[in-house]
TORKOL-4160 file (C-alpha; in steps of 0.2 Angstrom, whole numbers, padded with zeros to 4 digits, m for minus):
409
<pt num="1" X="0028" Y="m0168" Z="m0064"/>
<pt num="2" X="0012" Y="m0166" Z="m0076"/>
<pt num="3" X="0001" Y="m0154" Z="m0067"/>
<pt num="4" X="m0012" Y="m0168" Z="m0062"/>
<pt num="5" X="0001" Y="m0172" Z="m0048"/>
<pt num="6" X="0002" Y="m0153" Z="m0042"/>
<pt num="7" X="m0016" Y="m0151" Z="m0041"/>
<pt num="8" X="m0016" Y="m0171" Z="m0032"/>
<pt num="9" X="m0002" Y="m0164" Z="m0018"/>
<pt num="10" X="m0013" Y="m0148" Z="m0018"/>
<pt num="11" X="m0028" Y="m0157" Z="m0013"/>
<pt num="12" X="m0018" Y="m0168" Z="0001"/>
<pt num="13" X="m0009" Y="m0153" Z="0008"/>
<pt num="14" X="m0029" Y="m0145" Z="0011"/>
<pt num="15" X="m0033" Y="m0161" Z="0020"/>
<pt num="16" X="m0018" Y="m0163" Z="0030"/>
<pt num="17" X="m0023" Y="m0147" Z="0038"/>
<pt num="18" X="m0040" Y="m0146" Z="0042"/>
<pt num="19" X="m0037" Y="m0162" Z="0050"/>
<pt num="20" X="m0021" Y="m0154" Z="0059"/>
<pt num="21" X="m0020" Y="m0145" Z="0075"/>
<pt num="22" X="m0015" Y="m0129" Z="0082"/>
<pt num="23" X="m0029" Y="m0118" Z="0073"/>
<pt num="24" X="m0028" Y="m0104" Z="0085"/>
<pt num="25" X="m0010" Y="m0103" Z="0081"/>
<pt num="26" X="m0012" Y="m0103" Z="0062"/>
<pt num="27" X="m0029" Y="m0089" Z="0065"/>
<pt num="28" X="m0015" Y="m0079" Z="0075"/>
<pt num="29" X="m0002" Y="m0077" Z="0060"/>
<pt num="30" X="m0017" Y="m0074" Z="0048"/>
<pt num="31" X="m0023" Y="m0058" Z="0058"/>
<pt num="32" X="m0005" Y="m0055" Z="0059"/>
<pt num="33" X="m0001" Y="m0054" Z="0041"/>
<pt num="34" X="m0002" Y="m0038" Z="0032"/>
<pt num="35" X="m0003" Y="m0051" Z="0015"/>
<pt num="36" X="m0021" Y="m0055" Z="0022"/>
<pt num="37" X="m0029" Y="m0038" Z="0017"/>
<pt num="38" X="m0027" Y="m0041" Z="0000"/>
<pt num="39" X="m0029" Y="m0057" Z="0000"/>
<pt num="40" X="m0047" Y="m0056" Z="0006"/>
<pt num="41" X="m0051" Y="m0039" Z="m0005"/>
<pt num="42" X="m0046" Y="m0049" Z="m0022"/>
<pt num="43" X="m0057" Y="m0063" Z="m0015"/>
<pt num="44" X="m0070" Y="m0051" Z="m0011"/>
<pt num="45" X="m0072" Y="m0042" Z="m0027"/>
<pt num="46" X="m0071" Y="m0059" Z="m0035"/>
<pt num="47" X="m0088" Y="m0064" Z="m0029"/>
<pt num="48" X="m0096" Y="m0046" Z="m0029"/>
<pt num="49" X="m0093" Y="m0048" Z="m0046"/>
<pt num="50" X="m0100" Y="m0065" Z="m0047"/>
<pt num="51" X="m0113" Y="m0059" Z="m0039"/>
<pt num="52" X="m0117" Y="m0042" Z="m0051"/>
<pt num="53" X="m0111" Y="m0044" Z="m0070"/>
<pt num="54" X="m0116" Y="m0058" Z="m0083"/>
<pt num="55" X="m0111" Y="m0076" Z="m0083"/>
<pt num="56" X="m0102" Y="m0086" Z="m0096"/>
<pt num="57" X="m0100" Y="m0099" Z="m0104"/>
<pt num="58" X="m0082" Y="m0101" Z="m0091"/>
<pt num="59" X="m0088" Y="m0091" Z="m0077"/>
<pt num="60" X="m0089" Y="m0107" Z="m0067"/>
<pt num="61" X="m0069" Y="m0112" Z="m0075"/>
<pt num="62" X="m0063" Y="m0094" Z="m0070"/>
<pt num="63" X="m0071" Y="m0095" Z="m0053"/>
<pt num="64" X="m0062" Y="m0110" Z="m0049"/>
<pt num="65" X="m0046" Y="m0103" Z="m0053"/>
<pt num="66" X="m0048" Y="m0086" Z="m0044"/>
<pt num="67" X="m0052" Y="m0097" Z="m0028"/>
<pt num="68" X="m0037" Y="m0108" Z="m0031"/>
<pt num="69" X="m0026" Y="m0092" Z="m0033"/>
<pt num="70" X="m0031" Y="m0086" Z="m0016"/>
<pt num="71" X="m0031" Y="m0102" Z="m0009"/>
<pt num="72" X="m0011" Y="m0105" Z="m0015"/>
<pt num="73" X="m0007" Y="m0090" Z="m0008"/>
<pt num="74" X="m0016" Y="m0090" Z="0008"/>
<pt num="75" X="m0010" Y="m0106" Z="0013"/>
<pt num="76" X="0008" Y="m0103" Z="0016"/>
<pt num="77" X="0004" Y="m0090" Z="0029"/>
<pt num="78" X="m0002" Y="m0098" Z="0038"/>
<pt num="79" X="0009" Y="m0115" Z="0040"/>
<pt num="80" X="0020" Y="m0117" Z="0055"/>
<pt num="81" X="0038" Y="m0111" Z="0055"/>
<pt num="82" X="0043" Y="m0132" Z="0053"/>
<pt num="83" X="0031" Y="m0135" Z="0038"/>
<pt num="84" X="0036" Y="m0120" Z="0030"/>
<pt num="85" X="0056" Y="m0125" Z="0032"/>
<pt num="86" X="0049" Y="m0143" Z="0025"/>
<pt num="87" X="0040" Y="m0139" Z="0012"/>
<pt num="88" X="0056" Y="m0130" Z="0006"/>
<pt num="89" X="0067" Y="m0143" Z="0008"/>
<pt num="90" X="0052" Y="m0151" Z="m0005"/>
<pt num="91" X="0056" Y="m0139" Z="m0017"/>
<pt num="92" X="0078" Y="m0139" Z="m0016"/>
<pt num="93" X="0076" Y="m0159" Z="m0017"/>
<pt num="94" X="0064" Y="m0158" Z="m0032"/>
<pt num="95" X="0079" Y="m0147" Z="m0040"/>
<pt num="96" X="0089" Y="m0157" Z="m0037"/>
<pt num="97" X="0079" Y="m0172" Z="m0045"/>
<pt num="98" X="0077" Y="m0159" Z="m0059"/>
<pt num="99" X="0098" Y="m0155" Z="m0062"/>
<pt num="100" X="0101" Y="m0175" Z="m0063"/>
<pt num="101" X="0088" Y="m0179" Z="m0074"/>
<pt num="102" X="0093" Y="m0164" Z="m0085"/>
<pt num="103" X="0111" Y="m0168" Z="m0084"/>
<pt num="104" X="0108" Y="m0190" Z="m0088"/>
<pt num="105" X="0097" Y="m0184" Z="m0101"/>
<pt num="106" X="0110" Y="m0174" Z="m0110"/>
<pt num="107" X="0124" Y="m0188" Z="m0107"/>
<pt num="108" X="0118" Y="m0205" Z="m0103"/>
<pt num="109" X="0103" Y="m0204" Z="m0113"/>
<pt num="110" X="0088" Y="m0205" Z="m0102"/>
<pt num="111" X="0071" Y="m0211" Z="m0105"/>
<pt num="112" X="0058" Y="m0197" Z="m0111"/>
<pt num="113" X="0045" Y="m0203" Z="m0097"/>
<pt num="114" X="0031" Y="m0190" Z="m0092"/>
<pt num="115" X="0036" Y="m0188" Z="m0074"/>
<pt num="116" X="0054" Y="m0177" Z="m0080"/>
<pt num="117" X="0045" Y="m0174" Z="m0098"/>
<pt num="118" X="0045" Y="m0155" Z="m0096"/>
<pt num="119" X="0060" Y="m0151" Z="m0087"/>
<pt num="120" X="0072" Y="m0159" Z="m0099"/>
<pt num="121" X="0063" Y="m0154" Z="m0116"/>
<pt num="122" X="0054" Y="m0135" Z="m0117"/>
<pt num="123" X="0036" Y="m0138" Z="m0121"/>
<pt num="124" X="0022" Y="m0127" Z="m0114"/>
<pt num="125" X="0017" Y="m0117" Z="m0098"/>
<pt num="126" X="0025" Y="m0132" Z="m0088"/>
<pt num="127" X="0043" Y="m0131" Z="m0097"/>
<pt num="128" X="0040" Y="m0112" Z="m0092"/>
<pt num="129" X="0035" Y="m0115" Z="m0076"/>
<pt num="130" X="0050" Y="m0125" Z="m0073"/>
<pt num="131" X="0060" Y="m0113" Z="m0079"/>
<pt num="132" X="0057" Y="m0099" Z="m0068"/>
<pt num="133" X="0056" Y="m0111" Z="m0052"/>
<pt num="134" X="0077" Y="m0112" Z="m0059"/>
<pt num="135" X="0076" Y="m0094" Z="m0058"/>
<pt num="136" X="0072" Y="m0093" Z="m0044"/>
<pt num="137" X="0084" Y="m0106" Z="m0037"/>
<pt num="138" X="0098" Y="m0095" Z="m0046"/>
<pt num="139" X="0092" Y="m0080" Z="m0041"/>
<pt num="140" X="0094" Y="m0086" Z="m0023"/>
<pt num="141" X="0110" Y="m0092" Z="m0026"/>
<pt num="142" X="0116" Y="m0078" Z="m0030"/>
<pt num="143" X="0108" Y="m0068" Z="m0017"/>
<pt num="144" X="0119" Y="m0081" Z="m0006"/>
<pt num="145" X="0134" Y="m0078" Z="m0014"/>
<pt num="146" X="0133" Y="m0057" Z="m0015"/>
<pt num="147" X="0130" Y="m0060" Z="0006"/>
<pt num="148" X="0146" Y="m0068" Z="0006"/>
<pt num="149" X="0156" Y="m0054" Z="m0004"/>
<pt num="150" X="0154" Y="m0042" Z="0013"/>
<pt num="151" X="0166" Y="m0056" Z="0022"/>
<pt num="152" X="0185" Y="m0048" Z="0023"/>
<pt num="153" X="0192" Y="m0066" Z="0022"/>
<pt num="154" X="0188" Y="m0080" Z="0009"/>
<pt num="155" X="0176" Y="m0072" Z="0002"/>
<pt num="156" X="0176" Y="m0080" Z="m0013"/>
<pt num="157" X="0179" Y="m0095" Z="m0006"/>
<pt num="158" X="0162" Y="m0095" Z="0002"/>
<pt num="159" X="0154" Y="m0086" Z="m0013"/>
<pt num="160" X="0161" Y="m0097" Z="m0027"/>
<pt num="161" X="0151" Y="m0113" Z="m0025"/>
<pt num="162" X="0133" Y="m0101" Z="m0025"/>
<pt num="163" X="0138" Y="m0091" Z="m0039"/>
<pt num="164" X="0140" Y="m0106" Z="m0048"/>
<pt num="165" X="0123" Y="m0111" Z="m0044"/>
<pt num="166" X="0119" Y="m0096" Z="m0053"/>
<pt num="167" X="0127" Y="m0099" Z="m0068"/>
<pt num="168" X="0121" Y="m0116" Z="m0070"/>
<pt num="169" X="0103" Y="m0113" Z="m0069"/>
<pt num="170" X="0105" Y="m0096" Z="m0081"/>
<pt num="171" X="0115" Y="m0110" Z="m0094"/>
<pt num="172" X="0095" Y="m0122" Z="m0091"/>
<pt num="173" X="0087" Y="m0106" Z="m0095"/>
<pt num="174" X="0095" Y="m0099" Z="m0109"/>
<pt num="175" X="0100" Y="m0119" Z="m0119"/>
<pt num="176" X="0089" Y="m0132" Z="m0110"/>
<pt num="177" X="0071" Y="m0123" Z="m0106"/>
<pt num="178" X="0075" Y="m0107" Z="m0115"/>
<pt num="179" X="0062" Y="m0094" Z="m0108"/>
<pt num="180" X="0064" Y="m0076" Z="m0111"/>
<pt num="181" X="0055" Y="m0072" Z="m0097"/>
<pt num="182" X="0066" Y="m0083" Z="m0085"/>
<pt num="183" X="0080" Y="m0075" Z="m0090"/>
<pt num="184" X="0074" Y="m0058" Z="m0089"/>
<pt num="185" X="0068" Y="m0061" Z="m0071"/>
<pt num="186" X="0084" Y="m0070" Z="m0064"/>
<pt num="187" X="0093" Y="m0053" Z="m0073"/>
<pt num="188" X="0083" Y="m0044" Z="m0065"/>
<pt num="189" X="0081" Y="m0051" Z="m0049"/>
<pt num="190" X="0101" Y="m0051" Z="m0047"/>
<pt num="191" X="0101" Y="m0032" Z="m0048"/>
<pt num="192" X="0087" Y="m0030" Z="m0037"/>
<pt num="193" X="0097" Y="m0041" Z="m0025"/>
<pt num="194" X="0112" Y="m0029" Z="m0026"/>
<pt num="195" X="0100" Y="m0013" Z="m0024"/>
<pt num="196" X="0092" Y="m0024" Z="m0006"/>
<pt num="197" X="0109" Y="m0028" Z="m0001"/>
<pt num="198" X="0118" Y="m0009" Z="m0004"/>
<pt num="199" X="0103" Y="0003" Z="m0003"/>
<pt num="200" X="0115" Y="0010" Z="0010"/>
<pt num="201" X="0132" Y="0011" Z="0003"/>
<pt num="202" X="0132" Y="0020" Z="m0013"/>
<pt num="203" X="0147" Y="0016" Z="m0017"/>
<pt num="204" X="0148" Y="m0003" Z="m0017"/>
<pt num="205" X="0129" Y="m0003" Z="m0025"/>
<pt num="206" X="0137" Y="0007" Z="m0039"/>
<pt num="207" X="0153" Y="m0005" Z="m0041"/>
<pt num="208" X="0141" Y="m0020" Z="m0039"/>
<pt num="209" X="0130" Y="m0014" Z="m0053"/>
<pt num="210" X="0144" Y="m0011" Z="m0063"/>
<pt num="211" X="0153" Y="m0027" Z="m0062"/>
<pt num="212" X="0135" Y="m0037" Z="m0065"/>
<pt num="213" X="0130" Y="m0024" Z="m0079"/>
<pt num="214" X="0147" Y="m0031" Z="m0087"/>
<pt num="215" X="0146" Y="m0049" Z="m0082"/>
<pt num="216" X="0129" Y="m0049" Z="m0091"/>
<pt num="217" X="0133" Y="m0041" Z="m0105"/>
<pt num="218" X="0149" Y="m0051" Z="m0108"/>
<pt num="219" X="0142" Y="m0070" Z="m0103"/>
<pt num="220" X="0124" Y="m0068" Z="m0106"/>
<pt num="221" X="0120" Y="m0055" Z="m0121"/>
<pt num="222" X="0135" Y="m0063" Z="m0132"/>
<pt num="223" X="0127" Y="m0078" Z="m0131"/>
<pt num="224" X="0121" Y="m0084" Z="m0149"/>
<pt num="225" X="0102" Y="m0090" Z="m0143"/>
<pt num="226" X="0102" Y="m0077" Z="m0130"/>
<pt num="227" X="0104" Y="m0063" Z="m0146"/>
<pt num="228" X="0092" Y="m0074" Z="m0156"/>
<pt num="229" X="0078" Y="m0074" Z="m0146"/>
<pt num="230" X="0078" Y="m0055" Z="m0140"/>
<pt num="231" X="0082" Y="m0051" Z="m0158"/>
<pt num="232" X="0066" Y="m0061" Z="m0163"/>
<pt num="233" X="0057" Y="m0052" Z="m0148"/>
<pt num="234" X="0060" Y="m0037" Z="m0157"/>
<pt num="235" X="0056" Y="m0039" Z="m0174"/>
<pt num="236" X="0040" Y="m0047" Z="m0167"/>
<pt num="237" X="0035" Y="m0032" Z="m0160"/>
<pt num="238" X="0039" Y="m0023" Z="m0173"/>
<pt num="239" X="0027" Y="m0034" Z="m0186"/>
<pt num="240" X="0014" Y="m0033" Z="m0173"/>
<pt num="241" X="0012" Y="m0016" Z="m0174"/>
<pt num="242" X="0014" Y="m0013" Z="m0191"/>
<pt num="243" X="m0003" Y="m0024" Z="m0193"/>
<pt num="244" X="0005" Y="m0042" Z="m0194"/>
<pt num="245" X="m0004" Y="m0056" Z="m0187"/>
<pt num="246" X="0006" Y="m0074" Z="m0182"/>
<pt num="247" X="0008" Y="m0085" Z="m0170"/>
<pt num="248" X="0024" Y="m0076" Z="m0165"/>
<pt num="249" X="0026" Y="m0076" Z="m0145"/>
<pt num="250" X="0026" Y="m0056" Z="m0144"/>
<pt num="251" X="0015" Y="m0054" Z="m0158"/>
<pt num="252" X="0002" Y="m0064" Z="m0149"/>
<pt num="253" X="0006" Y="m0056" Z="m0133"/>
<pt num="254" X="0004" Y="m0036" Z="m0143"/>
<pt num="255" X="m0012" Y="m0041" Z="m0147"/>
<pt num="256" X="m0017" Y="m0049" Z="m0130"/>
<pt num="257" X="m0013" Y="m0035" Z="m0124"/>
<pt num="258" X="m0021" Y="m0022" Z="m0132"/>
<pt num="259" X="m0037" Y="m0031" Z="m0133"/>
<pt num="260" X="m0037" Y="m0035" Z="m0117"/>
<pt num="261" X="m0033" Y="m0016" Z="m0111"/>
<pt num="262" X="m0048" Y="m0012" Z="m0122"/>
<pt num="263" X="m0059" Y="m0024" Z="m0112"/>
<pt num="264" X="m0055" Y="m0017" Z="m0096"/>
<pt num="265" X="m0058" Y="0001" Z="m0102"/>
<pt num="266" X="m0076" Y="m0004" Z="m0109"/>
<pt num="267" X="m0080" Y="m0011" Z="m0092"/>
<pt num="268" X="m0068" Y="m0001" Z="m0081"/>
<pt num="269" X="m0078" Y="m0003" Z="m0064"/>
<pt num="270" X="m0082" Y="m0021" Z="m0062"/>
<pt num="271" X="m0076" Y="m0028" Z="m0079"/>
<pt num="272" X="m0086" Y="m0040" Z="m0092"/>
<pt num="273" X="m0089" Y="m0052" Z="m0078"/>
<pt num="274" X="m0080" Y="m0069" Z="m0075"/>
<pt num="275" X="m0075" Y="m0080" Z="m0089"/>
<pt num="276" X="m0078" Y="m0067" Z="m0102"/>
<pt num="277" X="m0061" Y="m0065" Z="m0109"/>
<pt num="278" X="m0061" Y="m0080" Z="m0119"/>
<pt num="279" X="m0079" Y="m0074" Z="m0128"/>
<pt num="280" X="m0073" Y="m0056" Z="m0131"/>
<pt num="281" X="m0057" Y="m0062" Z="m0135"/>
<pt num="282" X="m0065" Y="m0073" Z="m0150"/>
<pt num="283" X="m0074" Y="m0055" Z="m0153"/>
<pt num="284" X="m0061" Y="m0048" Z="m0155"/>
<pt num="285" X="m0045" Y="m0055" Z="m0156"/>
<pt num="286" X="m0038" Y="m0060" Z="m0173"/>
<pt num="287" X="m0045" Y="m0076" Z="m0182"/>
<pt num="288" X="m0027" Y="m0084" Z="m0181"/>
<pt num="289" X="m0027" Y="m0082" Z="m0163"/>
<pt num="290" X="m0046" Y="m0089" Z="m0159"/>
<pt num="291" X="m0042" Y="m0103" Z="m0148"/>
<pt num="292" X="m0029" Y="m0096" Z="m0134"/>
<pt num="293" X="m0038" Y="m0096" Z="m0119"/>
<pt num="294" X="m0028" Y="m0083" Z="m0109"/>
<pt num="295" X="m0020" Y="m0066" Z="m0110"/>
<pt num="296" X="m0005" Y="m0070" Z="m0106"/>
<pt num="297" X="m0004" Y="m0057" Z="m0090"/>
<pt num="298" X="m0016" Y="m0062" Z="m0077"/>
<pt num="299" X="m0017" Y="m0041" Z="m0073"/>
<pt num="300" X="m0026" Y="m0039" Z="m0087"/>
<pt num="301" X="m0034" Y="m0054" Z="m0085"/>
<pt num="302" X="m0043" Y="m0050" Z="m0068"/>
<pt num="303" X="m0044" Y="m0030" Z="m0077"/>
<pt num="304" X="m0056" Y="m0037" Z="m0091"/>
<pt num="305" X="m0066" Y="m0049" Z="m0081"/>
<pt num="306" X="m0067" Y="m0040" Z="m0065"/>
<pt num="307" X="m0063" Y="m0023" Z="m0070"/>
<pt num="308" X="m0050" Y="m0011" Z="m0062"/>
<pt num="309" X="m0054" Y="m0014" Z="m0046"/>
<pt num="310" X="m0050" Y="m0033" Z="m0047"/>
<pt num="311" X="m0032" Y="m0026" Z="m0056"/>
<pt num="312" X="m0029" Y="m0016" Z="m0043"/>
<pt num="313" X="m0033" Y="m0030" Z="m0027"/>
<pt num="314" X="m0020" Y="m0043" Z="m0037"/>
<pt num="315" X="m0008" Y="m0029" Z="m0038"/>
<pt num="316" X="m0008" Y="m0026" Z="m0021"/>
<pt num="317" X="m0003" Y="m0044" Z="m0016"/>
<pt num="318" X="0011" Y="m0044" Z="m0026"/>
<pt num="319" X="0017" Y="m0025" Z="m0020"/>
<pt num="320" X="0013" Y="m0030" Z="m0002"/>
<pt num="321" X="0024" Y="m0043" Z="m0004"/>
<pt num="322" X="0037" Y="m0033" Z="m0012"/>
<pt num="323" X="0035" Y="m0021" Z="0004"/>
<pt num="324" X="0037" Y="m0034" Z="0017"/>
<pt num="325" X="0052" Y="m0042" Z="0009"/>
<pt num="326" X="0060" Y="m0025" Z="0008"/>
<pt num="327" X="0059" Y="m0022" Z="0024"/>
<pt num="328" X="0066" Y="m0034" Z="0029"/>
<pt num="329" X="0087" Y="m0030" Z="0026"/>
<pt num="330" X="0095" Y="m0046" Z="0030"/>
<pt num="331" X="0097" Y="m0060" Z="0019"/>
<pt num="332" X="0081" Y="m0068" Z="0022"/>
<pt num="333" X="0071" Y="m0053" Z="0015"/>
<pt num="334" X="0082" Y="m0050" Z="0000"/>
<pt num="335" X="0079" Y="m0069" Z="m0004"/>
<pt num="336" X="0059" Y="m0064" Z="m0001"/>
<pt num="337" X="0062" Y="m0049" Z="m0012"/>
<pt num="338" X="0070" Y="m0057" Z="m0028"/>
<pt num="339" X="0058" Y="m0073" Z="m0028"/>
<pt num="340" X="0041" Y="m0058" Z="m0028"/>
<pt num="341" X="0051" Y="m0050" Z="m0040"/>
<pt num="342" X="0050" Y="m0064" Z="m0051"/>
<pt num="343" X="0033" Y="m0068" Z="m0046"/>
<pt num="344" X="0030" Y="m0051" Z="m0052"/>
<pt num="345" X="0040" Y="m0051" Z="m0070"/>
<pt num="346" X="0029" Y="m0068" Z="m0073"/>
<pt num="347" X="0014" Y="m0063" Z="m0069"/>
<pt num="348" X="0015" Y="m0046" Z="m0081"/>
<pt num="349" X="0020" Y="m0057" Z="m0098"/>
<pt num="350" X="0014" Y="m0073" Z="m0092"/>
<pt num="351" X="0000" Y="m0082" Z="m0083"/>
<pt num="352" X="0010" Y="m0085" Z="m0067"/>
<pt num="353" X="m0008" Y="m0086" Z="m0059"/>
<pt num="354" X="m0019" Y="m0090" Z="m0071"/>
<pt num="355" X="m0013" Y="m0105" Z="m0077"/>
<pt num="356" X="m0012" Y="m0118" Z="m0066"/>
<pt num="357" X="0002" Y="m0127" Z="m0074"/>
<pt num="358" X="0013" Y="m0113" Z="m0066"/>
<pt num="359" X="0001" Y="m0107" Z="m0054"/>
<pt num="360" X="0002" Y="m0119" Z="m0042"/>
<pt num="361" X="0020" Y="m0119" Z="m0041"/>
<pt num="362" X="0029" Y="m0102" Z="m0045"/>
<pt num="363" X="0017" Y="m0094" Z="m0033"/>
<pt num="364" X="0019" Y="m0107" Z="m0018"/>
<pt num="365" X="0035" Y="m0105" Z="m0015"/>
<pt num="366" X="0039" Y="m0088" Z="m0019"/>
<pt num="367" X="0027" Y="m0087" Z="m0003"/>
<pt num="368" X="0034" Y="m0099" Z="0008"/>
<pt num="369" X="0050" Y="m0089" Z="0004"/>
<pt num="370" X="0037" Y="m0073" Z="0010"/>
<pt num="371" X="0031" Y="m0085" Z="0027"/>
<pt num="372" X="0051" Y="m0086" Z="0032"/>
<pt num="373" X="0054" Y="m0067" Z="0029"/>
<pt num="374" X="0040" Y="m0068" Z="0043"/>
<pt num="375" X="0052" Y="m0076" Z="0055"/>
<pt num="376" X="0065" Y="m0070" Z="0067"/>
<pt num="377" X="0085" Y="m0075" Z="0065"/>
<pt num="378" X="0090" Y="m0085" Z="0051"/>
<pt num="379" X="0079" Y="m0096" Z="0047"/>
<pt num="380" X="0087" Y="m0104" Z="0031"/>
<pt num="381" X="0099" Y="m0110" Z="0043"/>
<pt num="382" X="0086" Y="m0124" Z="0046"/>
<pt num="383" X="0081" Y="m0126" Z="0027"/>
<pt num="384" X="0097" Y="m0133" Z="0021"/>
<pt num="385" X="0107" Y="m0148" Z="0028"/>
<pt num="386" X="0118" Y="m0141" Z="0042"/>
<pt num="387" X="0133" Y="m0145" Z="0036"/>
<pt num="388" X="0133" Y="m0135" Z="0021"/>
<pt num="389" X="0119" Y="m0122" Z="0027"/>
<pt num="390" X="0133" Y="m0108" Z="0032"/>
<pt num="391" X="0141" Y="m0110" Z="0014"/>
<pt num="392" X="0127" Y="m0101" Z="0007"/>
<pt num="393" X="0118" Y="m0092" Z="0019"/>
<pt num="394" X="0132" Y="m0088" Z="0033"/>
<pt num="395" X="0132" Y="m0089" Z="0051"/>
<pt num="396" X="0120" Y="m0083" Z="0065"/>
<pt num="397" X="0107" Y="m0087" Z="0076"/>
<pt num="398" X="0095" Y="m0099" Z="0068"/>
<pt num="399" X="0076" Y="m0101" Z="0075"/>
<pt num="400" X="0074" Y="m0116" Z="0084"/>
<pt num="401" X="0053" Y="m0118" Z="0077"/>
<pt num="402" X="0047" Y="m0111" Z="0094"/>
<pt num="403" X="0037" Y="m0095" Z="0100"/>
<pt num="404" X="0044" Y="m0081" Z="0091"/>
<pt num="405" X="0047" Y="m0064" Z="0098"/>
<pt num="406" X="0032" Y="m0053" Z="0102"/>
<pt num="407" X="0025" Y="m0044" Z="0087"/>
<pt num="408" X="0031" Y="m0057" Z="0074"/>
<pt num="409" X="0024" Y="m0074" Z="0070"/>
């Protein structure tokens, strides 16, 4: 939907809970959560630099959005185990609403209205957005399906319907919202989930590499628009560095880049001050590319404007979350563990943070999927419907939403 109804549901889901109950309980996961240290650092540094370096023109804009960033992320912490199960039910029914308008779009024709606009025709950080939201719906499907391989009996039977969940939201990716950097995290993400899954058997990690190194190559590189777009990634860079200015998606991003980097190292210790990317980028930055508004990696971002240390505190959010989804070596962590991978692939060549459009959507549900990695059993048991719940995530004791055991909440 346009980003208007993000930031309406946004707004709903604040007041919903201060008006809700069971605050001590919701007090009690936050101290618990190791996510909460850095959390509260990059919030901190934010307004220690408020307070100390110049304002701009934006400084009120970039404030805003550093306050929404930590608010996204804080907030699932801190649900209940059932709102955190509903809220991801949310997000597999608004898939699901997504695969049938994309399918009735491409064979029954149907209307171009704003509420599916984005998701059936690639425009902007919101077609993007939407994109990797599939990734990570594939990724997670094929974590499903690789958790399945370690059955002796049936095991494709079981593992069949989730890899083909896979392959369908790698063919929206690639052909229907072609996104480099989707594709690139759902690849990655897959091997990742192979490396969480066999850290401990050498043996079957190496086969499992192997057969997915093959299966890429073969189905995904020889695709024709797959080839195309990396190729053009390439000779992109390659103009970029030879002095060429366009409008060229890596040529903007090479010059981002390394303006940006500049930035930070003028300023290393408390950066430019908030909102001062976009003036020193029209310093700086090419005459072609005046009016982008963002860098397109929200690590450099938060480098220029609130120097290393503000790089460093976003960095640690997303490698604690990393941590605490590897940890964690059942199939609840590895689907933690691929979706902050994703999270993290975004945020380095995109503004997964920054930029609301995907910001308040990519991030939100990467750490719901961090809140159940926080919970004992199963508890994507209780996500999906239960009659087809064991077909994707197996058997086993599932959480039935009351107190967990002592040290977990």
């Amino acid at each position: 939907m346009p980003v208007g109804a993000n930031y309406l549901a946004a707004g709903m889901l604040i007041v919903a809970l201060l008006f809700s109950s069971g605050w001590r309980e919701r007090r009690a996961r936050w101290r618990m959560d190791p996510l909460r240290w850095p959390i509260l650092a990059y919030l901190m540094w934010t307004l220690v630099v408020l307070a100390l370096r110049p304002h701009h023109p934006e400084t009120t804009l970039s404030l805003w959005h550093d306050m929404r960033i930590a608010t996204t992320l804080a907030i699932p912490l801190v649900l209940s185990f059932e709102e955190a199960i509903w809220a991801l039910r949310g997000f597999l029914l608004a898939a699901l609403f997504a695969l049938v308008a994309i399918v009735l779009t491409h064979t029954a024709g149907l209307p171009d209205l704003p509420i599916w606009h984005n998701v059936t025709v690639m425009k902007g950080n919101k077609s993007i957005n939407d994109a990797l939201l599939f990734a990570v719906l594939g990724a997670s499907a094929a974590v499903c399906g690789l958790a399945h391989l370690n059955d002796t009996r049936d095991r494709w039977h079981w593992a069949g319907p989730a890899f083909a969940m896979t392959v369908a939201t790698g063919v929206i990716v690639t052909l229907t919202l072609p996104s480099r950097t989707s594709l690139l995290g759902l690849l990655a993400a897959i091997f990742a989930a192979c490396v969480h899954q066999w850290r401990g058997r050498l043996r079957a990690l190496a086969i499992a590499l192997c057969v997915g190194g093959a299966v890429a190559g073969g189905l995904v590189w020889n695709a024709p628009s797959v080839q195309e777009k990396f190729r053009l990634g390439v000779q992109e860079i390659e103009e970029a560095q030879a002095g060429a200015v366009s409008e060229g998606s890596w040529v903007v991003r090479f010059h981002m880049y390394r303006e940006t980097t500049r930035m930070m190292f003028d300023e290393p210790w408390a950066g430019g001050g908030l909102g001062s990317w976009t003036p020193e980028w029209h310093r700086r930055g090419p005459n072609l590319l005046y009016d982008y508004s963002m860098p397109h990696n929200d690590f450099l971002w938060m480098g220029a404007e609130t120097g290393v240390p503000g790089l460093l505190a976003l960095l640690a959010i997303v490698s604690t979350g990393l941590v605490v989804a590897w940890r964690r070596r059942d199939l609840t962590g590895r689907l933690a563990f691929v979706g902050m991978l994703i999270l993290l692939v975004a945020t380095s060549v995109n503004s997964a943070m920054r930029d609301a459009a995907i910001g308040l959507s990519l991030p939100w549900i990467v750490f719901l999927y961090l809140r159940l990695a926080r919970a004992p059993g199963n508890p994507w048991l209780r996500v999906l419907p239960a009659r087809i719940a064991p077909l994707f995530v197996g058997r086993g004791p599932a959480p039935a939403g009351g107190p967990a055991p002592a040290g977990t909440p």
